[in-house]
Every structure is written in structure tokens, then in C-alpha cells.
matplotlib code that plots the C-alpha trace (Angstrom):
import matplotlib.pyplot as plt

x = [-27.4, -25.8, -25.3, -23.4, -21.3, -20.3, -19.7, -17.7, -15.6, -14.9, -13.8, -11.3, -10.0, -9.8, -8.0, -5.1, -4.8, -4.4, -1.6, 0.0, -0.7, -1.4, -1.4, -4.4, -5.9, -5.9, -7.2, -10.5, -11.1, -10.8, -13.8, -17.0, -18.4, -20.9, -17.6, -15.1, -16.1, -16.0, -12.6, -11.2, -11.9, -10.1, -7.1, -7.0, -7.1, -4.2, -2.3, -2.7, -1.3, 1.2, 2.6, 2.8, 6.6, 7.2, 5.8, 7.0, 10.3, 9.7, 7.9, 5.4, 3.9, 3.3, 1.8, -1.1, -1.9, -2.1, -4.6, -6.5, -7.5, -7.8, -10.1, -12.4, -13.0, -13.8, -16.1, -14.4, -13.6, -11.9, -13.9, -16.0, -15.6, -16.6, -14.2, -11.1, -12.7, -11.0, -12.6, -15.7, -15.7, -14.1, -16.9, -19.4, -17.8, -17.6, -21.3, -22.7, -20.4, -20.6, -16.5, -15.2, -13.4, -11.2, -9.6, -8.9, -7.4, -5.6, -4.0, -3.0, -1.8, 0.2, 1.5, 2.7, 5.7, 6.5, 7.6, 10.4, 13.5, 12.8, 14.1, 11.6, 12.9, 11.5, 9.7, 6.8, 6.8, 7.2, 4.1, 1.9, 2.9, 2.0, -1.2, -2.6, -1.9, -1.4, -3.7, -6.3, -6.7, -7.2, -10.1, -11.8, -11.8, -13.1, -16.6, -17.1, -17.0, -18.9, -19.2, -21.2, -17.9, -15.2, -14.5, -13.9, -10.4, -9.1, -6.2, -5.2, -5.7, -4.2, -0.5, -1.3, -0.6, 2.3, 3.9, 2.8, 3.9, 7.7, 7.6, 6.8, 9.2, 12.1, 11.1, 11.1, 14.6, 17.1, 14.6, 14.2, 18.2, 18.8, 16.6, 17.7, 15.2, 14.9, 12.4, 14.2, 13.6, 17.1, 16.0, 17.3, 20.0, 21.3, 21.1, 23.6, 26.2, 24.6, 23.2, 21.6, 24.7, 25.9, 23.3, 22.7, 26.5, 26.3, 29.6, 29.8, 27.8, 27.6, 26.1, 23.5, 22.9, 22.0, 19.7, 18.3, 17.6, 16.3, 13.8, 12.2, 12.1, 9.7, 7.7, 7.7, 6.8, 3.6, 2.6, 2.9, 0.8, -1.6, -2.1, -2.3, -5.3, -7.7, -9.3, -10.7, -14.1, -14.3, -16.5, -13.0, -10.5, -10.2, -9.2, -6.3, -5.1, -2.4, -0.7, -0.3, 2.5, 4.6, 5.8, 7.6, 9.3, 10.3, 12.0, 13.9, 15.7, 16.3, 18.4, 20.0, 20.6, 22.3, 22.5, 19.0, 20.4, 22.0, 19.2, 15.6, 13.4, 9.9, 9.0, 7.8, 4.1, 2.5, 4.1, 2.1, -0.6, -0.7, 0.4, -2.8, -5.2, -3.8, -4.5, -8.0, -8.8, -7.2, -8.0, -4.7, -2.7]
y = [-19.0, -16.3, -14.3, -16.6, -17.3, -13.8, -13.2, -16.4, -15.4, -11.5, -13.4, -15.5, -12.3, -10.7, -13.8, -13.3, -9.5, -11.0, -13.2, -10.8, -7.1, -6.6, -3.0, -3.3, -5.9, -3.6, -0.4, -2.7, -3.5, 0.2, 0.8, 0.6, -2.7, -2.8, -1.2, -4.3, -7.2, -4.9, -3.5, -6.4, -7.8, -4.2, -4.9, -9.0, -8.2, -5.7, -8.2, -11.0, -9.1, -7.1, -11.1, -12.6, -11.1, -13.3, -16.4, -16.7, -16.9, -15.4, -12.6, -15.2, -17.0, -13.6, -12.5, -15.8, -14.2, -10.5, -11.8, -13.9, -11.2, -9.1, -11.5, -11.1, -8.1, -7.6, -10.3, -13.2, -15.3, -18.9, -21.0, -20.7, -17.5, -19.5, -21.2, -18.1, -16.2, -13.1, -12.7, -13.9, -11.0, -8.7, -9.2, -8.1, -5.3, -3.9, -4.6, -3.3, -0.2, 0.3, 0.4, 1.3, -1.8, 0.5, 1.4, -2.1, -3.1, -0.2, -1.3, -4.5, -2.8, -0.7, -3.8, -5.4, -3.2, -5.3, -8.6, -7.4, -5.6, -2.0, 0.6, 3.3, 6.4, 9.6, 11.0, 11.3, 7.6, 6.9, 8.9, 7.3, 4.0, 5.1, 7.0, 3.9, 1.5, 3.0, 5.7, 4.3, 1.7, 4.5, 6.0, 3.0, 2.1, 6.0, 5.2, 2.2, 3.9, 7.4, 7.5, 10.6, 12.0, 10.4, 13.5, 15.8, 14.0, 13.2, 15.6, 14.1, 10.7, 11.0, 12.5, 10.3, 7.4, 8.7, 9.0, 5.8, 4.0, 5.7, 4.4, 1.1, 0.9, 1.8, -0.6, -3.4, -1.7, -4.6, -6.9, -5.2, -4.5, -8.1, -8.9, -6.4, -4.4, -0.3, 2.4, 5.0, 7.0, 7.0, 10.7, 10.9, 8.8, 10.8, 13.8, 12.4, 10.9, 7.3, 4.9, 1.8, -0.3, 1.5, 1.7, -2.1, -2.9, -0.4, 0.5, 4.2, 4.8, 8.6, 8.9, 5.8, 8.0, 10.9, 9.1, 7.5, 10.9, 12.3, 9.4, 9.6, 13.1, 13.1, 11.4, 13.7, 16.2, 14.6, 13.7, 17.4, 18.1, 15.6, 17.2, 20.9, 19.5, 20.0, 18.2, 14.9, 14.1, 11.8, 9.1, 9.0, 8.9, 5.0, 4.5, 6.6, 4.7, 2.8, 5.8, 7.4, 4.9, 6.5, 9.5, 7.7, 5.2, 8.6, 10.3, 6.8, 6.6, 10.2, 10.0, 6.8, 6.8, 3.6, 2.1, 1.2, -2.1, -2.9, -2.2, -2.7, 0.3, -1.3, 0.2, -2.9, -3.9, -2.9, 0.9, 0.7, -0.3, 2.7, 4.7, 3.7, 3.9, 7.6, 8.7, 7.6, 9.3, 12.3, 12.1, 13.3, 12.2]
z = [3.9, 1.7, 4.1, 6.3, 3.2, 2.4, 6.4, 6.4, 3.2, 5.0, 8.7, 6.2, 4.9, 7.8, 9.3, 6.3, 7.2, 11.0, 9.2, 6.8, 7.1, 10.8, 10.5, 8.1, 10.2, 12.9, 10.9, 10.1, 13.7, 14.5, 11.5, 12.3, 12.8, 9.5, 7.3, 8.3, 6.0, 3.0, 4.1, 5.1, 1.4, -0.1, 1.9, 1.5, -2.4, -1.9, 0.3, -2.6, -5.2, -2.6, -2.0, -6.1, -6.3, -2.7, -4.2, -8.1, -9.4, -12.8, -13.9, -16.4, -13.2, -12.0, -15.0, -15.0, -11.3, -12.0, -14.8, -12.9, -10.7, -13.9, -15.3, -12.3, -12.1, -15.7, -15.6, -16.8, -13.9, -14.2, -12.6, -9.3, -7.8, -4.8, -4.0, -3.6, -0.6, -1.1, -4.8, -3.7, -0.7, -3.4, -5.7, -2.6, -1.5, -5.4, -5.3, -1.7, -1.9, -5.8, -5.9, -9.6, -11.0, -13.1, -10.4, -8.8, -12.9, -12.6, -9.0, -10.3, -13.8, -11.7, -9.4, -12.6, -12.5, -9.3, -10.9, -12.9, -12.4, -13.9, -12.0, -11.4, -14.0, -12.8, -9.5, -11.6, -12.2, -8.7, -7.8, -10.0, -9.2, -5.3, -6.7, -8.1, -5.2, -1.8, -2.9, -4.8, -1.5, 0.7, -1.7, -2.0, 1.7, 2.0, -0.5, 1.6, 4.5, 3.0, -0.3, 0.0, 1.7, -0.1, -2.4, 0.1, 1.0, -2.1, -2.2, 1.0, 0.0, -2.9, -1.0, 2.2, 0.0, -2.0, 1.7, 2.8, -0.4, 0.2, 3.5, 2.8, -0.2, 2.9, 5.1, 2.0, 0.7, 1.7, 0.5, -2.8, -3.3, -2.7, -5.6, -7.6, -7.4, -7.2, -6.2, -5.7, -9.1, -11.3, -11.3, -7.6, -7.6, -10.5, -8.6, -5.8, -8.2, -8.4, -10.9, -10.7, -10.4, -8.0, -5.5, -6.0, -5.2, -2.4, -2.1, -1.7, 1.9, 1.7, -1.5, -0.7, 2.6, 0.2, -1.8, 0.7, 2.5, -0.3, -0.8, 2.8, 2.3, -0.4, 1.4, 3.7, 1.8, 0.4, 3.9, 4.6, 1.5, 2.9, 6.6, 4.8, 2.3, 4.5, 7.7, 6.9, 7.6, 10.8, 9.3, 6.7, 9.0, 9.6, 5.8, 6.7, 10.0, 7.5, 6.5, 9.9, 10.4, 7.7, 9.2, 11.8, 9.0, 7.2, 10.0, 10.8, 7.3, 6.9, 10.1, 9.3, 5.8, 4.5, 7.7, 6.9, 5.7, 8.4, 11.4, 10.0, 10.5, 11.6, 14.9, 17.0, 16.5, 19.8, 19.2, 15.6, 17.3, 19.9, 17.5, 15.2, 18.0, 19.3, 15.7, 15.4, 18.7, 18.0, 13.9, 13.0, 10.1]

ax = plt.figure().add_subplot(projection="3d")
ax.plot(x, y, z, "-o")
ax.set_aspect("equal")
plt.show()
């Protein structure tokens, strides 16, 4: 019976990946079979707190659900675990695969920066921000599916998800700008004549083209840093399937600069998906 329930609470989240992060959803069908459930509850968990900025108004309400999840995972849940199938699958993958919950606090710590306004100051910022979501994700999903070979692509975890983080922050940029939001580090926009009033009114296209540039092109050059760190073991590789859909985003915005906001950058979903599939054949970044 328990195991029906914890393979009926990992089919739920892997029906909300289906829902809201295909790409994801599709990386867990390319794992192996026994890795899915377990991944599927990493990425749900990411996806839920990935979506609180979408469904609050104010940064409080946000606040309550960043510390629900909080609460959870240091051991002081509200209420029945039971009945929020993603925690409950959470809470099994964290035991089966013996996941460190300081690094799931410190994913939603870091996600907190989300529900406000801040601009993002300095590169460095930037980084950490990525290193602690995007990256931390893909070194969890590596110890579930090896943790004896997790370590051995860390490096490249750890600038995979810097890359994949930038790319996703382009394809969100009209989103974010209309909120008022910014991730492109001040540090950067400073260095092309900009500040954070004017890149929000978005005025002065050649300048918002060089920042925008210059953006995409840091990601590129962790994703470089990532293919040079080494080759990653091929029970690994599936943890990185998200991330080989950066480089294409990258390329897109360096060429179009602030025409980004005009034409959205997503490549369509069955080119992803080939895209995925080729690079879990070939086991290429």
C-alpha cells in the first residue's frame, strides 16, 4: 500500500512537469526507469517554487510559501505531509537517495530573491543565485542517479547550470521587465552606459542590445567552462539533458539583442525535444 502511494504521488509529479516544465518532463522519461519518480519529485519541487512569483501579488504571500516548503524540509511540516504530493515524493526521494536538505533550504533561500524587485548587483551575485538553483538541481538529480559518481562532474554541473540559469532568465526577460524585474547584473548594464531605469523604460535599443549581448554571452562562457571540465560520466548525463537547451537560447539573444522583446526566443517544443534526445545519444553538452 505504501508503495502504491509513493508511486501514485511521483506519477502526480510527473503529470505537473508534463503540465509545466516539459523540458524536465521529458529529461525524466529519458532517465532510467527506477531514477524517474525520484527525479520527477526534484523537478516538481523546483517547478513549485519556480511558479510562487506567477501566483502571489506581494512578496508576504510569497514569503508563507517559501516557508512552508522551508518548514518541510527541516522537519516541521504543517499538517499532513500527505496530502501535497510533491512534498510527500520530496520527502522520499531525500530519503531513498540520501539528498542533503541544506541544499534544497538553500534553493528556496536563494529563490526568495524572486518575489521582490532587487536588481541583481554584481556578476558574482548572479552566479550564486544560478549556483544555488539551476546548479544545485542538476547535482541532486546527479546523486540520485550515481551518487558514487556525482563528484566527478561537479565543475561542470556547477557552470552547466550558471548557463542554463542565463538562458532561462532571456527567455523570461519581457516577462521580468514588465514586472519590473532585472537579472541582468547592474554590474553589466553599467558597463554599457545603462542603469536600472533605463533598461526598464527601454528606450535606448543599442545599448539594451549591448547588455543584452553581454548577458547571453556569459552564459556562454560558463557553458564553455562546463564542456572543458571534463567528460561526464554516462550514468550522469540525463541530469544534464535540461541544460543542453541553453546554448541554442544563448546564440538566439546574442544575435538579436533587444529585439528579444519583440520575437520570443523559445525554439518550438518538438526541436527541444530532438534536440534533448540527440544529446543523450551522443552525451554531449
Amino acid at each position: 500500500m505504501a508503495d502504491a502511494k509513493i508511486a501514485t504521488n511521483q506519477d502526480i509529479c510527473l503529470a505537473m512537469l508534463r503540465d509545466n516544465d516539459r523540458d524536465r518532463y521529458l529529461a525524466c522519461l529519458l532517465s532510467p526507469e527506477e531514477k524517474r519518480g525520484a527525479l520527477a519529485a526534484l523537478y516538481a519541487f523546483n517547478a513549485e517554487l519556480a511558479r510562487i512569483r506567477d501566483l502571489v501579488h506581494e512578496p508576504l504571500p510569497g514569503e508563507v510559501r517559501m516557508q512552508y516548503w522551508r518548514d518541510l524540509l527541516e522537519g516541521n511540516a504543517h499538517g499532513s505531509t500527505a496530502a501535497n504530493p510533491v512534498a510527500a515524493a520530496l520527502l522520499t526521494a531525500i530519503e531513498a537517495h540520501r539528498l542533503p536538505r541544506k541544499t534544497l533550504v538553500d534553493m528556496i533561500d536563494a529563490r526568495t530573491f524572486d518575489l521582490y524587485d532587487d536588481p541583481m548587483e554584481t556578476r558574482v551575485s548572479l552566479e550564486g543565485y544560478a549556483g544555488e538553483t539551476a546548479s544545485a538541481l542538476i547535482q541532486l538529480a546527479s546523486l540520485v542517479l550515481s551518487p558514487e559518481e556525482a563528484p566527478r562532474s561537479a565543475d561542470a554541473a556547477g557552470h552547466a547550470g550558471v548557463a542554463q540559469a542565463i538562458a532561462g532568465l532571456l527567455l523570461l526577460m519581457p516577462l521580468h521587465r514588465r514586472r519590473g524585474q532585472i537579472y541582468i547584473p547592474l554590474q553589466i548594464l553599467s558597463a554599457t552606459g545603462l542603469n536600472r531605469d533605463a533598461f526598464l523604460a527601454g528606450e535606448d535599443r543599442p545599448r539594451l542590445s549591448a547588455a543584452i549581448e553581454a548577458f547571453a554571452g556569459l552564459g556562454l562562457e560558463h557553458l564553455a567552462k562546463a564542456r572543458g571540465a571534463g567528460s561526464i560520466p554516462p550514468a550522469l548525463f540525463p541530469a544534464f539533458l535540461p541544460a543542453t537547451l541553453a546554448e541554442p537560447v544563448l546564440l538566439k539573444a546574442q544575435r538579436r539583442g533587444a529585439f528579444l522583446f519583440d520575437r520570443p526566443l523559445q525554439s518550438p517544443q518538438w526541436r527541444r525535444q530532438l534536440r534533448m534526445a540527440l544529446a543523450a545519444a551522443r552525451r554531449k553538452i
